[in-house]
N, C-alpha and C positions, 0 to 999 in steps of 0.2 A: 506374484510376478513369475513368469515363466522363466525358468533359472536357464533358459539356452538364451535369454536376450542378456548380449553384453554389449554396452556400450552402442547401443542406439541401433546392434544390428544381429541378428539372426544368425547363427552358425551355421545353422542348416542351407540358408538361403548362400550365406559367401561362399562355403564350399561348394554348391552346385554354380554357382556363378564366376569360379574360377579365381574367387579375387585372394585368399588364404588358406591354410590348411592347420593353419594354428591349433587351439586347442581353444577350446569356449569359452573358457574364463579369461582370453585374450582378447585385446584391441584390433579391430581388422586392420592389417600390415604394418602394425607396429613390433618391434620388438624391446623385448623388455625383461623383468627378474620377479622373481619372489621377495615382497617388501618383507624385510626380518621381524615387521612387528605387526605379526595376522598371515604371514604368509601370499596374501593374495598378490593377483597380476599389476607389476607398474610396468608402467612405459618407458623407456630407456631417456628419453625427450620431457620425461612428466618432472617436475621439482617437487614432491614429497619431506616432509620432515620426518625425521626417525621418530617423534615421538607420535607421530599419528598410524593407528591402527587401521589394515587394511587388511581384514577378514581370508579365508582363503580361497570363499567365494565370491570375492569381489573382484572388482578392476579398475584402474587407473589408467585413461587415454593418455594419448600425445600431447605435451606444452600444457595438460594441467598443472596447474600450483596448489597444495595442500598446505598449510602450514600449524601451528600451533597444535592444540590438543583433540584433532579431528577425528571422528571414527567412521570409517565408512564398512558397513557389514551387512551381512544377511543378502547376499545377491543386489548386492548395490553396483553399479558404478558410476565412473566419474569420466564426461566425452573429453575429446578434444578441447582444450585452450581456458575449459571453465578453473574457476578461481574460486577453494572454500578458504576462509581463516577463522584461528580460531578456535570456541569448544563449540563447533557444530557435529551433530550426529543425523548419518546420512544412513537409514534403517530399509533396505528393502525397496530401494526410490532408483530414478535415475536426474543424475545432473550431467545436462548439456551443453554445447559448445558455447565457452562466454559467458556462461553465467556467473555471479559472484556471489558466493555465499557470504555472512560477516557473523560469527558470536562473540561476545566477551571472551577476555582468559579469566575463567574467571576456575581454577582449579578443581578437578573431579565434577562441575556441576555447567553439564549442558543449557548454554542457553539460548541454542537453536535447534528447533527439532525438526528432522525431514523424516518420515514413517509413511510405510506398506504401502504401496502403491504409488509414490508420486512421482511426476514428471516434473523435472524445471530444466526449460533449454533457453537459447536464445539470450540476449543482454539482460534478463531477469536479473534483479537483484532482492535480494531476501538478510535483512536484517537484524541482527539481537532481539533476543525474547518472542520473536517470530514461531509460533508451531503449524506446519504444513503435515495434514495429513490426508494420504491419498487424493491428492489434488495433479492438477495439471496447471501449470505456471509459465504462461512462454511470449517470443516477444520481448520488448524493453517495459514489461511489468518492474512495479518497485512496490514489495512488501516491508515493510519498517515495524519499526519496536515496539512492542505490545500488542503484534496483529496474533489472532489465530484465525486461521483457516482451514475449515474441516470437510471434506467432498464437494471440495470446487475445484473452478475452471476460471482463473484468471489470465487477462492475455491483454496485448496492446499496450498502451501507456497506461492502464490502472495505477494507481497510487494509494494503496491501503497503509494507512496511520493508526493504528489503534484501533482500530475495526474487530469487529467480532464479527465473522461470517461464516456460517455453517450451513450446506446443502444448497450451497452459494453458486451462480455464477456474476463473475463480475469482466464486462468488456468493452473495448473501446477507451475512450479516454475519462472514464468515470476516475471519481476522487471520495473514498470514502475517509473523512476526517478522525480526530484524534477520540470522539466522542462517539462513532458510530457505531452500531450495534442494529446488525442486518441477521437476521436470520428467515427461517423456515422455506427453502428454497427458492432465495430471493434472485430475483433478478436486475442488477444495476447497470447502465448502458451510459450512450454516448452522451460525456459532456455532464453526466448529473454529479453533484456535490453536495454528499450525503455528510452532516456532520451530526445527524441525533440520531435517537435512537426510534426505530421503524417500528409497529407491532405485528406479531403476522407476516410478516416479509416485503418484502418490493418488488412490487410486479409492473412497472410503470412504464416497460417497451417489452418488446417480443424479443424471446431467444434467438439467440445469432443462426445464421442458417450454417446448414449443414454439405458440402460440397457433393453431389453425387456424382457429376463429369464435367471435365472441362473440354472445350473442343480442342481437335488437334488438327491442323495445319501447316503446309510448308511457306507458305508463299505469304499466310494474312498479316497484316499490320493491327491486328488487334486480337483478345481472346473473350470466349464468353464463358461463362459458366453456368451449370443447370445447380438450384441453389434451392435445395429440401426444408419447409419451416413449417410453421401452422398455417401457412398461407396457402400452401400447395408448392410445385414445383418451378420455382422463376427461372427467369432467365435474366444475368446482370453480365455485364458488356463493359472493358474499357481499350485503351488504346484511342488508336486515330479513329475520326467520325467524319471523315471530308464528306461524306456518301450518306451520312443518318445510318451507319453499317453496326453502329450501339445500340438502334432501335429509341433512340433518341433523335430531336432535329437537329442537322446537320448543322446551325447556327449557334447551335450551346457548345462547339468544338471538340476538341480531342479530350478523353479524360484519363487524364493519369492516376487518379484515385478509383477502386471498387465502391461505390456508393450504392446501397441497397436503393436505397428510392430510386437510382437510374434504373428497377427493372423494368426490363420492356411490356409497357402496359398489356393487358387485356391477357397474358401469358401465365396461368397457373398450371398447366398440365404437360409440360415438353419432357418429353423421356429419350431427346437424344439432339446437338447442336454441335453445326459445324461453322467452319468460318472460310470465305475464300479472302480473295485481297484486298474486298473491299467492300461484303455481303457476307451476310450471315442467313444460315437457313438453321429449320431446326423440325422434330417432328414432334408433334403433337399426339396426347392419348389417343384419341380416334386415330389413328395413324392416317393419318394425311401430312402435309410437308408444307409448311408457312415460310417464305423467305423475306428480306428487307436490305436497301442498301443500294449499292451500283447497280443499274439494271440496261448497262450499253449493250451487250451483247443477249441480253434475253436470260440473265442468269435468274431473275426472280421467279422464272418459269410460269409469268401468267399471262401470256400473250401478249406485251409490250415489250415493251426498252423503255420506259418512264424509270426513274426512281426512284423510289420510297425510304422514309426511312420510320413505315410503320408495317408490321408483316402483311402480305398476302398471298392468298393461298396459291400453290402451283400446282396446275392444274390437271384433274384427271388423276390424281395421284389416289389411290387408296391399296390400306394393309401394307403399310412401309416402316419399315422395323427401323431402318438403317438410315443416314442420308450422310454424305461426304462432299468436301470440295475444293476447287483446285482453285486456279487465278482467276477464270472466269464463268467457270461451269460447275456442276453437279451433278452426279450420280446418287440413286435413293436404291434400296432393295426393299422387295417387298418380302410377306412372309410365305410366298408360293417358291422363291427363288427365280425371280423377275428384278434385273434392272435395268433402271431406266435414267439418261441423262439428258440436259440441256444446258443450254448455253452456249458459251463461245467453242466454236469447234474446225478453227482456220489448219488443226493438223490432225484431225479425225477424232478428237477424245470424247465425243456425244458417240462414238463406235457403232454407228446406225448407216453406215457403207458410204456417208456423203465428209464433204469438208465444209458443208452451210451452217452457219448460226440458226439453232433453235432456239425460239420462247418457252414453249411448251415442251414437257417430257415425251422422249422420242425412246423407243425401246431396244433394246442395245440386239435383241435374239437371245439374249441367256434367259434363258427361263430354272438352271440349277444350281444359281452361285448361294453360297452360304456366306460368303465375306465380301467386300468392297472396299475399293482404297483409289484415291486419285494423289497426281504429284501437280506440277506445276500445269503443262498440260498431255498429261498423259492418267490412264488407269489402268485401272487392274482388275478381276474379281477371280475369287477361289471357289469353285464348282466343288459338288456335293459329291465327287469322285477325288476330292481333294487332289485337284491337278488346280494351275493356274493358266489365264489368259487374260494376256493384255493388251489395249489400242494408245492409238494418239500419237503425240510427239516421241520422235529415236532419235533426236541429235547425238546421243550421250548412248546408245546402247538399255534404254531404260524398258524399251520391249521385252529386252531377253530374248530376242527372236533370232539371235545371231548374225544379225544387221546393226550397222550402224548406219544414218542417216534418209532413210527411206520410213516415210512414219505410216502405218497401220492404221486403215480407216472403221477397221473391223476387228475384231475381239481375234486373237491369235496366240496359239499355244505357243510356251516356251520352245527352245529350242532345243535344250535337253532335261531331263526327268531330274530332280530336286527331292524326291519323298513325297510322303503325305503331308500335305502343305498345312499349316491347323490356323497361323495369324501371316498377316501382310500388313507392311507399311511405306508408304512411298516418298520418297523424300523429293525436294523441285526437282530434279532430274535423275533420280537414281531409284531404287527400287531393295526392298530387304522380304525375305520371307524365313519364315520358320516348319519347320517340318515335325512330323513324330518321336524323331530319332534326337532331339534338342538341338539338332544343329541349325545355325545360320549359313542362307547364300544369299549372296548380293549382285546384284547388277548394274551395270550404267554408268554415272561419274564415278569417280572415286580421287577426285582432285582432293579431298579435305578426309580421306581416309574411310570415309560414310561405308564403304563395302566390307570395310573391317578384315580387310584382305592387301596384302603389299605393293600386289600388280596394277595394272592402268587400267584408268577408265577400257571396260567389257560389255559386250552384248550379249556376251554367257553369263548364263549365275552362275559364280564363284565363291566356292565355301567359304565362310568366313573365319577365323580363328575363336571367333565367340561361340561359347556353348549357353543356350539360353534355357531351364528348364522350368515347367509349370505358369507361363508367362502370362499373366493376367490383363498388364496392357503393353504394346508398343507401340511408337509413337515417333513423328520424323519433326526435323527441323526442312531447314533447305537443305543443308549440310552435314549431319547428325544426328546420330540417334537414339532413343532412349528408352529402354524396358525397365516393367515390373516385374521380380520373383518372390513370392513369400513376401510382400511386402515389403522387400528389400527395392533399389533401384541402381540400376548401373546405365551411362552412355559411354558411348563412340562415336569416331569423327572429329569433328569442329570443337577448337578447343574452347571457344566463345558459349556452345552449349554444355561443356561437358560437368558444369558448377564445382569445378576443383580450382579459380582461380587461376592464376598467369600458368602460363607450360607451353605444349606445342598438341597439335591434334596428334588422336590417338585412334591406335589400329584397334587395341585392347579395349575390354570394357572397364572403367573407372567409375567409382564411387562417389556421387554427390557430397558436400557434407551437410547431410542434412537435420543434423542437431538432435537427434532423437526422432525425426518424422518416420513413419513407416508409412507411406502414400499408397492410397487405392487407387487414386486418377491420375493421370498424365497429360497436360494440355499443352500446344507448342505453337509458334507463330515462325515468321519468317526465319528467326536469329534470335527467341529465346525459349524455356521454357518453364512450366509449373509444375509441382507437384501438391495434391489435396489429400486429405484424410479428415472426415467430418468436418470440423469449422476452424483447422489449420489451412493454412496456403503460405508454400515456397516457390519465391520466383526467382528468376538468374537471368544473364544475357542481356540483349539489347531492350531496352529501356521503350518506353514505362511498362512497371514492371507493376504495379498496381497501389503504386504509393504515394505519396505528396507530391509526387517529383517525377522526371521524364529521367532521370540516371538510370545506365549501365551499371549491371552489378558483375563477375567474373563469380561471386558467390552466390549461395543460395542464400536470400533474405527473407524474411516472414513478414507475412502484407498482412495491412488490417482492413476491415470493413467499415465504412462509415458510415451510420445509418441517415 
């Protein structure tokens, strides 16, 4: 385990992202003392017993409970609100927000063992006689007495009894019982109920996919995700489907569960997917641009307004690396530095000098953007002299052209110079860039704080108090916004995205609690958002957020796939 991770987050990543200055073996923004038995970091909020031992390369978060004969060592720590009791020994692991550990007291003799490498977040619960080693365990998983578990990946509602499972993964709602005995990297999935003993292992469904992007949007009512497995690269969709915008028929409704079998048929090969309000497009290895969903203003790009809610292609497109979009339109880049939109364009955002609805991709005259980004309806793109230029709607100053309410039918430079511009992201009506120098400026509303700056909605970009550096994704809500650093993740803005629960919107950037996740993707919809890392997913915000259920979460919650 790399001894700079403590407690679920990177030092290197919070101090360049502004959030503490602590010292490593600390809790990000907590404070706290040196527990007298081991030395290591507690949290001033944490409940610790004296007789538990805390290493002095260890750490104890915020509103942990430790109790009985616990030892937590070796670059272990313990996140947020999680719960061990007990002679459990916590070797070199991380436990996460919620979890609840349980051993006997049973004096000098551990009889829960966590060891070198493991992760447990989420409502996981792990029980007496229990040995976890370098496993990953998250979700409302429940390990019980007599399991061992040795280089797996449990998650979901599992329920292992007595199970022997080595080079194991076990997921979804499987139930391995009091007699089972799974080995040689088996694989147990949805719904099976394993209570004998397997020879050779279980291979009886396909490994869970692996998240590679999720789409990011201000304005959609649903998200999709491109989902990496033996199958190739799908694409799975949930949310509203009034439109077939899941790539499902529009008569199987909305769906508030990830269901793999919902992947949008005929789709192995997408290596990039966006969502607008009611349509989802996505680009394909040949780099061409498949869309499906609403098609009233020509957003499907194939010379109709029909609807579909099976892709087709839009047209004339080829070598498009990119594809973005807003409430009724699209913009795609290609890899010459060519883009091209269609769709609805009643306030210029097809940026092709007219205000008519296109079907078909119409070409904006940039022939040298390296980045693209649309909001509600307006865009952007970042030229390969890293300046930016934006078209569309300026009710809100979202141009940056130092106008407010005269909207731009045609691609137009800022109105003052910002740096070497490297990412852009555009929220419904506001506007964020990042430059060389890690600074953030922002444009346009700033009703919900989105510009990370004090002053009123501007048609200047205006610095933001966020310093963002190394940023791998950013990503807008309507209202809000949310970067990657180091695997780390911080929003601003809208307090409904910000996944810290009740508060008030925020200028500053704040800290998800995301239990141990370290997210490579960011995906967002109108008012919520996700973050992935291989076959994890954290959702928050307005609902459905990809679970049994259409509920608002204020937190970050862990979705599972149903196969």
């Amino acid at each position: 385990m790399n001894v700079l991770k403590k407690c679920g987050v990177m030092a290197l990543a919070l101090i360049s992202f502004g959030l503490t200055s602590n010292a490593w073996a600390q809790c990000a923004g907590d404070i706290g003392f040196a527990h007298p038995n081991g030395g290591g970091f507690v949290a001033i909020t944490a409940n610790v017993a004296p007789s538990v031992v805390v290493s002095s390369n260890s750490a104890v978060c915020g509103y942990a409970k430790i109790s009985g004969n616990a030892q937590i060592i070796n670059n272990s720590n313990v996140n947020d609100f999680a719960t061990i009791e007990g002679n459990v020994v916590i070797n070199d692991s991380d436990v996460g927000g919620f979890a609840n550990l349980r051993g006997f007291l049973l004096p000098g003799i551990p009889t829960l063992n966590v060891t070198t490498g493991t992760s447990i977040f989420g409502h996981a619960v792990i029980e007496d006689d229990a040995q976890i080693d370098n496993s990953t365990i998250y979700g409302n998983a429940r390990v019980i007495s007599d399991s061992k578990i040795i280089s797996s990946k449990i998650y979901g509602h599992a329920l292992i009894g007595g199970g022997y499972i080595e080079s194991s993964t076990v997921h979804g709602l499987a139930t391995v019982g009091p007699e089972g005995k799974i080995t040689s990297s088996a694989v147990v999935c949805n719904n099976e109920n394993i209570d004998f003993e397997i020879s050779g292992g279980w291979n009886h469904c396909a490994p869970p996919i692996s998240i590679s992007k999720l789409s990011q949007s201000s304005v959609s009512h649903h998200m999709c995700m491109i989902g990496s497995s033996q199958y190739g690269s799908q694409v799975i969709c949930w949310g509203n489907n009034q439109f077939g915008q899941l790539g499902i028929p529009s008569f199987a409704g909305a769906q508030s569960t990830i269901k793999l079998k919902n992947a949008v048929a005929g789709i192995l090969d997408a290596t990039d997917v966006s969502t607008g309000s009611f349509h989802t497009c996505i680009v394909r290895n040949n780099d061409t641009v498949e869309c499906w969903g609403l098609n009233s203003s020509g957003q499907l790009g194939n010379a109709s307004i029909i609807d579909s809610d099976t892709p087709v292609v839009a047209s004339g497109l080829t070598s498009i690396t990119k594809v973005v979009s807003g409430f009724n339109h699209n913009c795609a880049l290609s890899s010459t530095g060519s883009v091209w939109c269609w769709g609805a364009n009643s306030h210029g955002q097809l940026g092709d000098g007219t205000n008519i609805d296109k079907n078909i991709p119409t070409a904006t005259g940039i022939t040298t953007a390296i980045n693209i980004a649309v909001g509600e309806n307006h865009s952007c793109a970042v030229l390969s002299d890293n300046t930016v230029q934006c078209w569309g709607s300026n009710n809100y100053g979202q141009l940056g052209s130092g106008i407010i309410g005269t909207d731009n039918y045609s691609p137009t430079a800022l109105s003052v110079s910002i740096g070497s511009v490297q990412t852009i992201s555009l929220g419904g009506v506001s506007s964020c860039a990042i430059n060389d120098n890690e600074e953030v400026y922002c444009w346009g509303n700033n009703t919900y704080l989105q510009g990370g700056h004090g002053g009123a909605t501007t048609e200047i970009p205006t610095l933001s108090v966020n310093s963002l550096p190394a940023v791998s994704n950013l990503a807008s809500s309507y209202n809000g916004v949310c970067a990657v650093a180091f695997g780390q993740m911080g929003c601003w803005g809208y307090v409904g995205i910000l996944g810290i629960g009740s508060g008030t919107n925020r200028i500053d950037l704040v800290t998800p609690v995301l239990q141990g996740l370290n997210p490579t993707t960011l995906g967002t919809t109108l008012n919520s958002v996700c973050a992935g890392s291989e076959g994890v997913l954290m959702c928050w915000g307005s609902g459905p957020l990809g679970r049994s259920d259409v509920a608002s979460s204020l937190l970050p919650i862990f979705v599972e796939y149903i196969y």
